[in-house]
PyMOL Python script that loads the backbone (N, CA, C, O; Angstrom):
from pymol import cmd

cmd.read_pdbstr("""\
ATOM      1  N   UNK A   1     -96.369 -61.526 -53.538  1.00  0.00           N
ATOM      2  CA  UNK A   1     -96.259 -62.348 -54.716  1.00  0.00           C
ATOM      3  C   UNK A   1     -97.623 -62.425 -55.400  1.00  0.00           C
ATOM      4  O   UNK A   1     -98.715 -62.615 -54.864  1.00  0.00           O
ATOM      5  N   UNK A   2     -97.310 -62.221 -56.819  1.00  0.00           N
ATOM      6  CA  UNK A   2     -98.767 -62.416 -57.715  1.00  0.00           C
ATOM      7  C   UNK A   2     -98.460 -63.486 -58.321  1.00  0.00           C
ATOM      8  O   UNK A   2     -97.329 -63.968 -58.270  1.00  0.00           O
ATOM      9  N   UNK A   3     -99.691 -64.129 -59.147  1.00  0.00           N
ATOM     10  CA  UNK A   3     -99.350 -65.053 -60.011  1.00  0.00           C
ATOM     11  C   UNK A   3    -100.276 -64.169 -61.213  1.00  0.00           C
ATOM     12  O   UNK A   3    -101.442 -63.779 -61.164  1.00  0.00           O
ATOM     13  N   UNK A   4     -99.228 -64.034 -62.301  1.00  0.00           N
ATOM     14  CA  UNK A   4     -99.648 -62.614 -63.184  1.00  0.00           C
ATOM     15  C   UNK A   4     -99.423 -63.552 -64.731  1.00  0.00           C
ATOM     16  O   UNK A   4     -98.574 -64.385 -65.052  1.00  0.00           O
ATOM     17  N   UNK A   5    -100.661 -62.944 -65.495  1.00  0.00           N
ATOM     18  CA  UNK A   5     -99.985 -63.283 -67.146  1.00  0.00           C
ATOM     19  C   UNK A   5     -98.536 -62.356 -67.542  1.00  0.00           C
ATOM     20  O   UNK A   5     -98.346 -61.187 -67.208  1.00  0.00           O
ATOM     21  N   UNK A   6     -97.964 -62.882 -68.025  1.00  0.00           N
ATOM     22  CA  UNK A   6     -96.779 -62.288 -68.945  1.00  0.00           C
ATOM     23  C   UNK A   6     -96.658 -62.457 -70.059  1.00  0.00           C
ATOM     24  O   UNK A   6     -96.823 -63.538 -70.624  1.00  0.00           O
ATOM     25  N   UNK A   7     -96.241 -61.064 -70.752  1.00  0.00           N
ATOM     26  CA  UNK A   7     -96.612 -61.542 -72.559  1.00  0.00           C
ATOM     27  C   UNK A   7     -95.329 -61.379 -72.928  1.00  0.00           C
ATOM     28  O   UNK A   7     -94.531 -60.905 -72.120  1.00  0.00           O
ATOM     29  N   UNK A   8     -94.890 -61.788 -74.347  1.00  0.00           N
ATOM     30  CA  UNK A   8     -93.349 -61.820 -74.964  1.00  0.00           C
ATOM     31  C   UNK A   8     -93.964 -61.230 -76.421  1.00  0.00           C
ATOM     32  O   UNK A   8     -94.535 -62.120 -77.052  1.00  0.00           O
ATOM     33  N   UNK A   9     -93.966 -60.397 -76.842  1.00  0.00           N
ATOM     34  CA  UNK A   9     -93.938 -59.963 -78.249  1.00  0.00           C
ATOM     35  C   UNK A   9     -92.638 -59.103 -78.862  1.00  0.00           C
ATOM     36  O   UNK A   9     -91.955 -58.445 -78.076  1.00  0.00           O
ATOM     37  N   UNK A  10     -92.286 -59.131 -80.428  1.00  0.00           N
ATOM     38  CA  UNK A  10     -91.383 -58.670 -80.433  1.00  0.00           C
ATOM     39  C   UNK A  10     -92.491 -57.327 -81.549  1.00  0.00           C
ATOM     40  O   UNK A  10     -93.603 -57.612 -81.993  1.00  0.00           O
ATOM     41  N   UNK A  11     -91.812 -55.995 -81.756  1.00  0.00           N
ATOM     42  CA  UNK A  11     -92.424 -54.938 -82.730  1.00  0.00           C
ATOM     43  C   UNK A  11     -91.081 -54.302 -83.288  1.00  0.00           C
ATOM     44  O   UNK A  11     -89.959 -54.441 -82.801  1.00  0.00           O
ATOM     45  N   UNK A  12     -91.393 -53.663 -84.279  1.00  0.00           N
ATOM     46  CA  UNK A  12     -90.580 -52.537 -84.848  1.00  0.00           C
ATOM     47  C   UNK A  12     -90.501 -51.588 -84.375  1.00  0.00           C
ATOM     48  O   UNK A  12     -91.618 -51.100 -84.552  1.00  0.00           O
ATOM     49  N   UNK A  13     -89.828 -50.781 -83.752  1.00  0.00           N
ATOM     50  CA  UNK A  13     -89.292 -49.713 -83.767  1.00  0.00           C
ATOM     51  C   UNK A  13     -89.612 -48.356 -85.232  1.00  0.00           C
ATOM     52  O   UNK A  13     -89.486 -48.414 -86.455  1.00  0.00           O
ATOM     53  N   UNK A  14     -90.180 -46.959 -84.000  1.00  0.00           N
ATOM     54  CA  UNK A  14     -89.962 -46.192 -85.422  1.00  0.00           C
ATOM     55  C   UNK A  14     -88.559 -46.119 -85.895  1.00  0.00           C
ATOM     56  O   UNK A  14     -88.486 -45.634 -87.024  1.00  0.00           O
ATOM     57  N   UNK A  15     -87.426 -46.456 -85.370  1.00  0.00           N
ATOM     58  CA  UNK A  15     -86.211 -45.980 -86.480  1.00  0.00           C
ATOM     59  C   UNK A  15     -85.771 -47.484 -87.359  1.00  0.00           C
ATOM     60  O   UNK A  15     -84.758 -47.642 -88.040  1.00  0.00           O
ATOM     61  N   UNK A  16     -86.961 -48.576 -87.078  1.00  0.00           N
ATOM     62  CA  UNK A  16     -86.961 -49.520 -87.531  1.00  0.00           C
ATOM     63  C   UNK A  16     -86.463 -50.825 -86.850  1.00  0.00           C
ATOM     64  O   UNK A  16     -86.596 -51.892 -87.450  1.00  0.00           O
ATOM     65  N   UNK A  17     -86.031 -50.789 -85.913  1.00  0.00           N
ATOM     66  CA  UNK A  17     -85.087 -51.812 -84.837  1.00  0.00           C
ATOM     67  C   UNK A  17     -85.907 -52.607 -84.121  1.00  0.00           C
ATOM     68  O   UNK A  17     -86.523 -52.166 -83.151  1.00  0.00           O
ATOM     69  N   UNK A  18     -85.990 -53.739 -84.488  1.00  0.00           N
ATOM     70  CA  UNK A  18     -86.822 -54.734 -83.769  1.00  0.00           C
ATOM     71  C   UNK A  18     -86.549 -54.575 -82.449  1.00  0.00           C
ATOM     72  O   UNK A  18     -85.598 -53.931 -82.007  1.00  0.00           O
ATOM     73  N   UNK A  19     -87.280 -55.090 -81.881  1.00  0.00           N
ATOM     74  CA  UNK A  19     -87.507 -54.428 -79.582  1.00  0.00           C
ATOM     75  C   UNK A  19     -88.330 -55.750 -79.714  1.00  0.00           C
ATOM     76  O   UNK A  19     -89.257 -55.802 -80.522  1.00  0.00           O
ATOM     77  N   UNK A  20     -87.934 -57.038 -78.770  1.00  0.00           N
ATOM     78  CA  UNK A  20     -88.348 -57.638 -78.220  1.00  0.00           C
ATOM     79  C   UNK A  20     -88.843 -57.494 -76.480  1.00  0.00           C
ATOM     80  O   UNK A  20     -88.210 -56.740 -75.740  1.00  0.00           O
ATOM     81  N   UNK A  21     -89.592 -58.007 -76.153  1.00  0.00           N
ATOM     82  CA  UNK A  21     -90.046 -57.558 -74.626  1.00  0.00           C
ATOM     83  C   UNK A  21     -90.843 -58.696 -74.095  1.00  0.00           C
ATOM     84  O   UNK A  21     -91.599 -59.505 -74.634  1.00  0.00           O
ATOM     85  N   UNK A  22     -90.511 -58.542 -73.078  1.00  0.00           N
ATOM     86  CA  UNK A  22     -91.224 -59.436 -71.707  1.00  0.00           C
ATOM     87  C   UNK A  22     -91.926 -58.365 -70.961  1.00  0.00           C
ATOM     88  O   UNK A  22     -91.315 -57.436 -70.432  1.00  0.00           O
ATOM     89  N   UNK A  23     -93.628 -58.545 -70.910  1.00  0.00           N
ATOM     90  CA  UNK A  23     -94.345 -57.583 -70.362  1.00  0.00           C
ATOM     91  C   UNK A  23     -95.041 -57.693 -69.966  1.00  0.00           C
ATOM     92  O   UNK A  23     -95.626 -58.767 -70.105  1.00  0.00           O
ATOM     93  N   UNK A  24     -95.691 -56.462 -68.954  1.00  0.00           N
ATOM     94  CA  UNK A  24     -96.928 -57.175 -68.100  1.00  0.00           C
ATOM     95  C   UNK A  24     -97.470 -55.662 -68.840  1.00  0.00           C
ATOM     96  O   UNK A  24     -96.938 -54.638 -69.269  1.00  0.00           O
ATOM     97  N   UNK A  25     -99.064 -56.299 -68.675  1.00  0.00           N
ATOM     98  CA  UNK A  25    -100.366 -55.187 -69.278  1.00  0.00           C
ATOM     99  C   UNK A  25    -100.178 -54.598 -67.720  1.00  0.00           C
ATOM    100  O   UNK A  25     -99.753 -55.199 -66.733  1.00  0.00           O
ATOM    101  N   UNK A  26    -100.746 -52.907 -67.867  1.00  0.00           N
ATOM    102  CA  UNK A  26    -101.094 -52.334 -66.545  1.00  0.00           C
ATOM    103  C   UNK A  26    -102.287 -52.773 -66.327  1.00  0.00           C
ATOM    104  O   UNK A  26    -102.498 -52.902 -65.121  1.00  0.00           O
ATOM    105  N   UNK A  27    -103.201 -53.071 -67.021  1.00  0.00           N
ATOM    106  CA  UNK A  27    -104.537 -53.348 -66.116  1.00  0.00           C
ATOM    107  C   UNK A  27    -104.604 -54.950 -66.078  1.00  0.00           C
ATOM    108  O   UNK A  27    -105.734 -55.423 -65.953  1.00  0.00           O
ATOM    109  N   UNK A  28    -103.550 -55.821 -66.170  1.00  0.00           N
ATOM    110  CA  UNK A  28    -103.471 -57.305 -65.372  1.00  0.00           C
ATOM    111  C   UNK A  28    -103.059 -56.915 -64.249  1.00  0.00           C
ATOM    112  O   UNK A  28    -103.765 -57.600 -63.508  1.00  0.00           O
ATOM    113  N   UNK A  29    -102.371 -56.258 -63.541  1.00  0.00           N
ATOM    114  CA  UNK A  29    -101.052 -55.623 -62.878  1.00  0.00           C
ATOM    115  C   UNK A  29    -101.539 -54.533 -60.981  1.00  0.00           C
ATOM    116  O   UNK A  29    -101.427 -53.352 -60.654  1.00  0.00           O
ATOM    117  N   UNK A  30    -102.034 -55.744 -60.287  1.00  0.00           N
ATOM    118  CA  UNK A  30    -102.133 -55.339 -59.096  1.00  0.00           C
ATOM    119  C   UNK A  30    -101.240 -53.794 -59.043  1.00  0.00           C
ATOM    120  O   UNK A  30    -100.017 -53.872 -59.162  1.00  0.00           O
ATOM    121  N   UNK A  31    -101.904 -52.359 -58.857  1.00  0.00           N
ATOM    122  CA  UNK A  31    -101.412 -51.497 -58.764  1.00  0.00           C
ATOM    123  C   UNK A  31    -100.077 -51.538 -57.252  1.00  0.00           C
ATOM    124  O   UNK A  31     -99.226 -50.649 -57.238  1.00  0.00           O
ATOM    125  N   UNK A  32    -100.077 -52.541 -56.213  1.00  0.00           N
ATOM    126  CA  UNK A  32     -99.335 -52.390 -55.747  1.00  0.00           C
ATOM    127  C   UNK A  32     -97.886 -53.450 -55.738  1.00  0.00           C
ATOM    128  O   UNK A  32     -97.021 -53.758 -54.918  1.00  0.00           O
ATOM    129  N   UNK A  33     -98.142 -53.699 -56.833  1.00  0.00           N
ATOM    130  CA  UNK A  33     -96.552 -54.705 -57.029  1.00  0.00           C
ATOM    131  C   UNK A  33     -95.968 -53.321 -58.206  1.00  0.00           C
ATOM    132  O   UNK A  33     -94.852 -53.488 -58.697  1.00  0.00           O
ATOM    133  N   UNK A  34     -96.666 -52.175 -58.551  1.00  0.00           N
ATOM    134  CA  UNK A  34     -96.147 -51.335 -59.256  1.00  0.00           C
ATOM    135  C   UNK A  34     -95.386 -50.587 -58.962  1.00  0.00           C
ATOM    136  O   UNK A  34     -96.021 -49.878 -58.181  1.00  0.00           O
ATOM    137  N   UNK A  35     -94.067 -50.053 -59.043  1.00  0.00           N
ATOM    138  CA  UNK A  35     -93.476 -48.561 -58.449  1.00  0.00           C
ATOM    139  C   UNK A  35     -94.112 -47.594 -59.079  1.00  0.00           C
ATOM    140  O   UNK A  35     -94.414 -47.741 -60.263  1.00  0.00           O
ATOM    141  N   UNK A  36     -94.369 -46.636 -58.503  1.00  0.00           N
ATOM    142  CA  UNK A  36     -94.428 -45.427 -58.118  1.00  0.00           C
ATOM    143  C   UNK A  36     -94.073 -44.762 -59.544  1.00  0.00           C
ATOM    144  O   UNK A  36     -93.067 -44.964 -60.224  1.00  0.00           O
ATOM    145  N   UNK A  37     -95.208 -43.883 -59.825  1.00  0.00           N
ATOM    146  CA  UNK A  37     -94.752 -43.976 -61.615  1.00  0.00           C
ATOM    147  C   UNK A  37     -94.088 -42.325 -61.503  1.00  0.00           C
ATOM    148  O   UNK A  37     -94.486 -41.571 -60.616  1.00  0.00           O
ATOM    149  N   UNK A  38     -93.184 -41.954 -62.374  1.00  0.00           N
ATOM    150  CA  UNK A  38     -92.689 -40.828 -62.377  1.00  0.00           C
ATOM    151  C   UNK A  38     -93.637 -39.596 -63.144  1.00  0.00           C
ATOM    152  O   UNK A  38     -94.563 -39.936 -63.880  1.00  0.00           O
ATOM    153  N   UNK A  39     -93.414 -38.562 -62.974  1.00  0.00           N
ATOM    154  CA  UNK A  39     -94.384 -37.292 -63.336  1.00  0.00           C
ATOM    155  C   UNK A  39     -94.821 -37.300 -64.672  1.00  0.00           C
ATOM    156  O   UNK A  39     -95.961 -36.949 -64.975  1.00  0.00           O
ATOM    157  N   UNK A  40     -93.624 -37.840 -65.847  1.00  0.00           N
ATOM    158  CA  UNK A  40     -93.826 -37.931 -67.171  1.00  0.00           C
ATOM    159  C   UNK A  40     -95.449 -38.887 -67.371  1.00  0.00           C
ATOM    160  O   UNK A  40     -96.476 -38.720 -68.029  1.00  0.00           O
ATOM    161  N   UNK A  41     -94.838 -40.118 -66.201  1.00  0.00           N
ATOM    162  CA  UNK A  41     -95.805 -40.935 -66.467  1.00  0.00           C
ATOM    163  C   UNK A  41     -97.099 -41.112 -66.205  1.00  0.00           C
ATOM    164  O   UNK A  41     -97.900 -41.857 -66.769  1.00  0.00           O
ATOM    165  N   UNK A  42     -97.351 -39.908 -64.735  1.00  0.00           N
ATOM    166  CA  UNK A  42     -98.653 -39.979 -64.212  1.00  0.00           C
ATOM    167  C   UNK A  42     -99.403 -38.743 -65.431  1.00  0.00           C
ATOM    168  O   UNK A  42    -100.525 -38.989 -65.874  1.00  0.00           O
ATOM    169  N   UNK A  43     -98.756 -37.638 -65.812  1.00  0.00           N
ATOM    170  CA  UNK A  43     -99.388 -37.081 -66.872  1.00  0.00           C
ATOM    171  C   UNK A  43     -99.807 -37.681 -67.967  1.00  0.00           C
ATOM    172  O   UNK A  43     -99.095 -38.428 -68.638  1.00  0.00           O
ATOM    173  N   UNK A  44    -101.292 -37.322 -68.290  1.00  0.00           N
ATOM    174  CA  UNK A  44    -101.465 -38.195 -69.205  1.00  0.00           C
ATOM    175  C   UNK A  44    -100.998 -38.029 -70.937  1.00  0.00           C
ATOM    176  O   UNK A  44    -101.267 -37.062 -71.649  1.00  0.00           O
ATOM    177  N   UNK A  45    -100.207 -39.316 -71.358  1.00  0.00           N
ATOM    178  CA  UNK A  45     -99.855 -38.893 -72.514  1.00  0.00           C
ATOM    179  C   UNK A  45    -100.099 -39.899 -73.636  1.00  0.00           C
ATOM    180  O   UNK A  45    -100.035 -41.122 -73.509  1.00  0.00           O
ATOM    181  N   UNK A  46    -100.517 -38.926 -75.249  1.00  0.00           N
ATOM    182  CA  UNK A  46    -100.993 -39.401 -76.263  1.00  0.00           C
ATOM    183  C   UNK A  46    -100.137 -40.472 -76.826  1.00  0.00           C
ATOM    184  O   UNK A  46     -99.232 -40.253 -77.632  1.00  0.00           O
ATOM    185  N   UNK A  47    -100.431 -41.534 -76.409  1.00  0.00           N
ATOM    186  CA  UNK A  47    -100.046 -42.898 -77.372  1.00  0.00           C
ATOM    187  C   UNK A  47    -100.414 -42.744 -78.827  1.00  0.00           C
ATOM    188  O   UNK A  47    -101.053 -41.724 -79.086  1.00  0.00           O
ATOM    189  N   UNK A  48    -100.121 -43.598 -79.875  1.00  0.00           N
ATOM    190  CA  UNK A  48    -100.726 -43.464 -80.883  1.00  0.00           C
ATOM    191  C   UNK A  48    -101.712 -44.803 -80.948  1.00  0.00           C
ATOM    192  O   UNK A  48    -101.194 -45.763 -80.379  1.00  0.00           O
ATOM    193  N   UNK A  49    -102.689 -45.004 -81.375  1.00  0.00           N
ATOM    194  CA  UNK A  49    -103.766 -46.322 -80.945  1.00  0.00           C
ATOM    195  C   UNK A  49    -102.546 -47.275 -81.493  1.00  0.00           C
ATOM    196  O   UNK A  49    -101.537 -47.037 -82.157  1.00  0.00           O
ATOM    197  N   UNK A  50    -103.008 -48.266 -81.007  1.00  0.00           N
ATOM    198  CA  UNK A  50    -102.091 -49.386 -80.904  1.00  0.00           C
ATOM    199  C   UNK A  50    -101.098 -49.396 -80.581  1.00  0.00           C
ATOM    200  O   UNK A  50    -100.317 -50.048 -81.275  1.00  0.00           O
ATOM    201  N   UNK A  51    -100.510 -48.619 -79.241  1.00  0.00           N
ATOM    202  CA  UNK A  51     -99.567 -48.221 -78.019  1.00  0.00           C
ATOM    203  C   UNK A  51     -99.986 -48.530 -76.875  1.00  0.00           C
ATOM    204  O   UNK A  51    -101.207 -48.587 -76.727  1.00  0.00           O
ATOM    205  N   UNK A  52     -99.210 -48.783 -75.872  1.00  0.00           N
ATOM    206  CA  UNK A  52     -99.860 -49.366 -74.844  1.00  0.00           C
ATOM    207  C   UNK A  52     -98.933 -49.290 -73.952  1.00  0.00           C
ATOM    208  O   UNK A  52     -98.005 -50.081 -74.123  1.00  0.00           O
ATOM    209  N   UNK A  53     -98.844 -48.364 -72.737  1.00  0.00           N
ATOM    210  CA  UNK A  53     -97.927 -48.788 -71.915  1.00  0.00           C
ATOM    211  C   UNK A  53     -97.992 -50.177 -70.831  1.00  0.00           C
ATOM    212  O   UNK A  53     -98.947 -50.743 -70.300  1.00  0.00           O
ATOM    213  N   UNK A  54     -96.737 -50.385 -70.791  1.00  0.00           N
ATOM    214  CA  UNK A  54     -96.998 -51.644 -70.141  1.00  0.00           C
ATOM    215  C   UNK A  54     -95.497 -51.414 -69.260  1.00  0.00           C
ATOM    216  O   UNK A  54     -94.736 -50.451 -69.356  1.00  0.00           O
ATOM    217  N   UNK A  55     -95.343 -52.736 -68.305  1.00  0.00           N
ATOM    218  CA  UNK A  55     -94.288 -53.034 -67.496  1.00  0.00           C
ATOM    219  C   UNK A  55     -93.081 -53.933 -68.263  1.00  0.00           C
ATOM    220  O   UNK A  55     -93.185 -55.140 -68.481  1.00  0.00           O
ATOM    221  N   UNK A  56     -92.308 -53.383 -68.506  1.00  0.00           N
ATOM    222  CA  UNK A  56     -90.894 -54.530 -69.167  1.00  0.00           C
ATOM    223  C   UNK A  56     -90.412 -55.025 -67.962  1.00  0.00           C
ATOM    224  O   UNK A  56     -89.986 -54.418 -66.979  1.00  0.00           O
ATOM    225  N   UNK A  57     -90.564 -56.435 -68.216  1.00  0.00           N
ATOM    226  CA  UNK A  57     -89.859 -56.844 -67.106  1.00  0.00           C
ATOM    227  C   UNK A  57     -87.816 -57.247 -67.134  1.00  0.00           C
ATOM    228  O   UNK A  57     -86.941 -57.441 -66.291  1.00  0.00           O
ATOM    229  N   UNK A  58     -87.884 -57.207 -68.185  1.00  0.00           N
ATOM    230  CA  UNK A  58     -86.624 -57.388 -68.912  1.00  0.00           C
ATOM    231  C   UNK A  58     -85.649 -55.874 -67.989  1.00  0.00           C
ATOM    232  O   UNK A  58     -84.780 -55.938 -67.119  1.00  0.00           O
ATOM    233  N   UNK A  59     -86.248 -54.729 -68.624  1.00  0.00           N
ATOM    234  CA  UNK A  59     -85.777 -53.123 -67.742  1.00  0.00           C
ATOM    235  C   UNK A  59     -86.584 -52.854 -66.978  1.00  0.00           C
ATOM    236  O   UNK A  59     -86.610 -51.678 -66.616  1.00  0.00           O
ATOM    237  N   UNK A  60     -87.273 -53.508 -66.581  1.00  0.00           N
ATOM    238  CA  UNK A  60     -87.760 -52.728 -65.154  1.00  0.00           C
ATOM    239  C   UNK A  60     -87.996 -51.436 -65.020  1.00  0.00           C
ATOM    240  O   UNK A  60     -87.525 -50.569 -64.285  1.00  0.00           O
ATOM    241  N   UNK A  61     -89.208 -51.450 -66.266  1.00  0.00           N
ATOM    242  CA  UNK A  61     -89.466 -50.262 -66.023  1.00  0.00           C
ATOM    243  C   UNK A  61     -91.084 -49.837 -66.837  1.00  0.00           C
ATOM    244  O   UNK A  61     -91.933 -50.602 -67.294  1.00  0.00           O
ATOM    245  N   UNK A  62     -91.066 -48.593 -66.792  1.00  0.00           N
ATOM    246  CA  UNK A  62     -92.356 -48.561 -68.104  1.00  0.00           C
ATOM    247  C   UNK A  62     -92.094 -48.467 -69.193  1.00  0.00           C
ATOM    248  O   UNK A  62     -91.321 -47.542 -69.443  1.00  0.00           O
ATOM    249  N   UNK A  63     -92.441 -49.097 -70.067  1.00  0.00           N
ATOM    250  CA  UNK A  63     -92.104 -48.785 -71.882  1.00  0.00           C
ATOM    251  C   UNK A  63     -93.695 -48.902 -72.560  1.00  0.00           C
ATOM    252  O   UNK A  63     -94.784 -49.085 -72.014  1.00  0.00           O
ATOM    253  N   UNK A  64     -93.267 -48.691 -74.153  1.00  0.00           N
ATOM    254  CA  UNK A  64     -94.155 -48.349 -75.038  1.00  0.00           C
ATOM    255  C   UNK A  64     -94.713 -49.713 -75.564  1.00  0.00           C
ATOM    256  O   UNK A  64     -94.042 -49.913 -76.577  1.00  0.00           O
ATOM    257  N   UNK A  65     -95.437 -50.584 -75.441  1.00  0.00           N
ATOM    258  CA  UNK A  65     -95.663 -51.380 -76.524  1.00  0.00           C
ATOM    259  C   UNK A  65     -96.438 -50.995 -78.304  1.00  0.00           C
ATOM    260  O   UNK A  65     -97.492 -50.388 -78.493  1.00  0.00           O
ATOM    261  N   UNK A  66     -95.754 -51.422 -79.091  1.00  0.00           N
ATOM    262  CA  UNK A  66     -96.453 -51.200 -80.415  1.00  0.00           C
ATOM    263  C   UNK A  66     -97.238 -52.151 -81.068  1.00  0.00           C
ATOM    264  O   UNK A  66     -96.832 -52.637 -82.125  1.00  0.00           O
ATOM    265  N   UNK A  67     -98.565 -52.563 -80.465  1.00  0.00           N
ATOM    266  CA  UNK A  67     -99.034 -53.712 -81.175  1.00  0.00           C
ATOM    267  C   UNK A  67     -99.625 -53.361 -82.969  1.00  0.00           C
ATOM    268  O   UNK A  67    -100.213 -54.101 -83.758  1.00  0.00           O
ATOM    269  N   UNK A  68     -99.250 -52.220 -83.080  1.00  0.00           N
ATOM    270  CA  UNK A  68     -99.303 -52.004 -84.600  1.00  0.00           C
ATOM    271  C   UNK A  68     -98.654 -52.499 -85.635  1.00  0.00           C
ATOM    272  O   UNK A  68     -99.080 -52.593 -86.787  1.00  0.00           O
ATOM    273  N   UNK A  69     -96.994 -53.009 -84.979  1.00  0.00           N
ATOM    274  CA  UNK A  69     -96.201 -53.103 -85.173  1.00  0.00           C
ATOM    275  C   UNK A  69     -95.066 -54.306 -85.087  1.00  0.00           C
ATOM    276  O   UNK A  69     -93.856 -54.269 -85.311  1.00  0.00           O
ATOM    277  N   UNK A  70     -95.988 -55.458 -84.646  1.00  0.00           N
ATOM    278  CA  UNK A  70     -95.816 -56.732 -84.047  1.00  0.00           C
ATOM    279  C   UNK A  70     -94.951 -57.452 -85.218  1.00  0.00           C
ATOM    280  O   UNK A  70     -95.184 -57.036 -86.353  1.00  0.00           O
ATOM    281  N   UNK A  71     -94.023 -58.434 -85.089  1.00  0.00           N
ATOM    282  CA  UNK A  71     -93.471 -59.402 -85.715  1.00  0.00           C
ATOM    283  C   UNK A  71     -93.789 -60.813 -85.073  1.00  0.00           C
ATOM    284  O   UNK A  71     -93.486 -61.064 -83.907  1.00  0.00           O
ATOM    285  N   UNK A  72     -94.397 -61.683 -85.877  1.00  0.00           N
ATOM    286  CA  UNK A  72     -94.538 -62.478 -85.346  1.00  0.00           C
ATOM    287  C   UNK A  72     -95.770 -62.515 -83.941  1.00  0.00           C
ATOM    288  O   UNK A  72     -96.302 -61.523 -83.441  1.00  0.00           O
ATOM    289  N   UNK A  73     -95.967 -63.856 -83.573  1.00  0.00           N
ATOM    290  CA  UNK A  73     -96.903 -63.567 -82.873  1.00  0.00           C
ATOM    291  C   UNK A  73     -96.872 -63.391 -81.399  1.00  0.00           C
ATOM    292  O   UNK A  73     -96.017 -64.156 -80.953  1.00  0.00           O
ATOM    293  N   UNK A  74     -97.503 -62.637 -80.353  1.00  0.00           N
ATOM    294  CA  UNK A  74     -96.986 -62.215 -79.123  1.00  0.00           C
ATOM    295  C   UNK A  74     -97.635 -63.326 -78.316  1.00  0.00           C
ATOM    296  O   UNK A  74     -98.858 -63.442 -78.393  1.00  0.00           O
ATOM    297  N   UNK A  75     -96.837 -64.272 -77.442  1.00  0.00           N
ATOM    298  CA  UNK A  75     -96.917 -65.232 -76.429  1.00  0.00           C
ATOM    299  C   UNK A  75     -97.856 -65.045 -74.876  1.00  0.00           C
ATOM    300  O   UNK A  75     -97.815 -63.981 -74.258  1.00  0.00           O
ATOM    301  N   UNK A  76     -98.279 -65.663 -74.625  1.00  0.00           N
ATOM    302  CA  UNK A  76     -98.588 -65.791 -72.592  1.00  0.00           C
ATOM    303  C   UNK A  76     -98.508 -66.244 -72.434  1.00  0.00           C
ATOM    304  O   UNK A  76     -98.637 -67.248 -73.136  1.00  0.00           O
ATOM    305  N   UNK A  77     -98.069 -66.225 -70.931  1.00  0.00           N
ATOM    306  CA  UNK A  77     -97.679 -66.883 -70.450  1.00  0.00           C
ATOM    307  C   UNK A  77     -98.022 -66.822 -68.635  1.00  0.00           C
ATOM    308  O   UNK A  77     -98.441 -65.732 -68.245  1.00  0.00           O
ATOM    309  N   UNK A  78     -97.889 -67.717 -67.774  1.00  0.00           N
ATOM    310  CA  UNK A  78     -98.445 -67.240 -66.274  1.00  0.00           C
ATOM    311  C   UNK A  78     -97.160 -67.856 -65.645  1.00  0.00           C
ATOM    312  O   UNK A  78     -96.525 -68.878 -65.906  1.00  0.00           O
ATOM    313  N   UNK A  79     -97.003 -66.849 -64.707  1.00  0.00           N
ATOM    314  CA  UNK A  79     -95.610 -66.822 -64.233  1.00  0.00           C
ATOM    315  C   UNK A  79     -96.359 -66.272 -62.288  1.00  0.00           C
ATOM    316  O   UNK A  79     -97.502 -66.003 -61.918  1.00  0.00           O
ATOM    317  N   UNK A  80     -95.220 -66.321 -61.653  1.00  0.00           N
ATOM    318  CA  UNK A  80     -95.231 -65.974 -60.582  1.00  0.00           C
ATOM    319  C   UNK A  80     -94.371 -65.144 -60.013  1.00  0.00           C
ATOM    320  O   UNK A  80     -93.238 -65.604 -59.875  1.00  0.00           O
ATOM    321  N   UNK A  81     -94.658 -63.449 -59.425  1.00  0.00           N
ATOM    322  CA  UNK A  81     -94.038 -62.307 -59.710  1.00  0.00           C
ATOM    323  C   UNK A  81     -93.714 -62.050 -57.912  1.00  0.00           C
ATOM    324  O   UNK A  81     -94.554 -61.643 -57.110  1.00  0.00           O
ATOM    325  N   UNK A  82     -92.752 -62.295 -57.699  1.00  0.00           N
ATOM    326  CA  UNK A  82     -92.673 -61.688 -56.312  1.00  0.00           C
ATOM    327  C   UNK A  82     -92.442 -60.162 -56.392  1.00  0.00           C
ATOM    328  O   UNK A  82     -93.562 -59.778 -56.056  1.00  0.00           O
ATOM    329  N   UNK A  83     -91.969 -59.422 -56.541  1.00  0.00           N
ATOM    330  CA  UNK A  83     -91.987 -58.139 -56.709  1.00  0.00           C
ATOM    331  C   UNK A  83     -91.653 -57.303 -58.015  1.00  0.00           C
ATOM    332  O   UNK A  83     -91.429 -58.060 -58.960  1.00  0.00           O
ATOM    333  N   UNK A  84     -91.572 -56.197 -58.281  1.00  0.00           N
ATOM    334  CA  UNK A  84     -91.480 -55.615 -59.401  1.00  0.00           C
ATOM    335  C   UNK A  84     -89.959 -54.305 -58.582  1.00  0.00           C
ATOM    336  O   UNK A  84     -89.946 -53.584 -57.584  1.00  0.00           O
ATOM    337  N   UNK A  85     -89.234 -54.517 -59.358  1.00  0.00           N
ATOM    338  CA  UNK A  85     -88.192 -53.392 -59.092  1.00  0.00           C
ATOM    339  C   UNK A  85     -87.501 -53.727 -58.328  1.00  0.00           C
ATOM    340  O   UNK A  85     -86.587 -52.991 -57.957  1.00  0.00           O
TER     341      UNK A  85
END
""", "prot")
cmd.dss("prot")
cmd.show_as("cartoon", "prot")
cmd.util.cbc("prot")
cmd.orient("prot")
């Protein structure tokens, strides 16, 4: 168990579709409450600046954040994480 910040921001979508999310930053993010990242993910790949991968905790999984792209303003929050996945 961690006791971890968690952020809530919502962004646009490139096909325009608002994406709300519950997320953890990877570098708040004790590498071992992490799974095991898949090949796509350990290769390193070009975000566009103001991209950010992070942990959704919502899907459980890795996604894109777009802070380029923000609606409204993104929340923290400190929560307590017994495991991830």
């Amino acid at each position: 168990m961690a006791i971890l910040k968690v952020y809530q921001g919502s962004f646009l979508k490139g096909n325009g579709d608002l994406r709300t999310m519950r997320f953890l930053k990877l570098s708040d993010t004790p590498p071992e409450l992490l799974p095991p990242r898949r090949a796509e993910e350990i290769t390193p790949r070009k975000y566009s600046d103001g991209v950010e991968l992070v942990w959704d905790l919502d899907k459980q999984d890795f996604r894109a954040f777009n802070w380029n792209n923000t609606v409204g303003a993104v929340s923290e929050t400190i929560e307590k994480i017994e495991k991830l996945r």
